[in-house]
N, C-alpha and C positions, 0 to 999 in steps of 0.2 A: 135205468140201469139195474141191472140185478145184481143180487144179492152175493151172489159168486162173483162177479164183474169187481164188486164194490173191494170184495175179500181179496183179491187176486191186485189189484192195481193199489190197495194198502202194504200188502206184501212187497210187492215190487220196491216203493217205499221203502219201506222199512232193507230192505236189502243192499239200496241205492244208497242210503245212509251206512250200512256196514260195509262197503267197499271205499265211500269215503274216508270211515275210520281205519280201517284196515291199511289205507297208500298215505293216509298223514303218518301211522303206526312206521310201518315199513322204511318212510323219509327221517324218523325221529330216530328211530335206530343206526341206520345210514350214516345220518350226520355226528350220532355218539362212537359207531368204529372209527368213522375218518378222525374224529379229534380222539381216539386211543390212540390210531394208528400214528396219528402226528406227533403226540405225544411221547412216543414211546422212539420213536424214531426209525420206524419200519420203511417209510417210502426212500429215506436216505438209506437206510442198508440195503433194499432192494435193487433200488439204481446200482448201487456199488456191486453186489452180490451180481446180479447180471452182465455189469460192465466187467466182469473178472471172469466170470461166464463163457464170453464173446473173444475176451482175449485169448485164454484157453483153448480154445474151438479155433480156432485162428491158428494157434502155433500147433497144435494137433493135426489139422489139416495139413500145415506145411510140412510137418513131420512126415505123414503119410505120402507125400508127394519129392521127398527127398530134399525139400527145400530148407533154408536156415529159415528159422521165423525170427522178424523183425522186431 
């Protein structure tokens, strides 16, 4: 194997190791938004915040359409 063979497939190595560190990286941050976000209590205001959304959009529509919304 030459010299350059040797260089190149150390490199690769060495690369295959910073992509590992890189998606544990990525997964550790991931899991510290979700426990912000749980914490703080974003997924329940969002739920709420779009289910009010939906309602909205709904008697909007029937508005448009001359209808009483329900």
């Amino acid at each position: 194997m030459s010299d350059l063979e040797l260089t190149m497939m150390r490199r690769v190595g060495e690369l295959n190791k910073e992509v590992a560190r890189l998606k544990a990286e990525v997964e550790r941050l991931r899991k510290a938004g979700d426990a912000m976000a749980e914490e703080m209590g974003l997924e329940t205001y969002a739920e709420e915040h779009f289910k009010q959304q939906k309602e909205f959009l709904k008697a909007w529509n029937a508005a448009k359409e001359g209808k009483p919304h329900a």
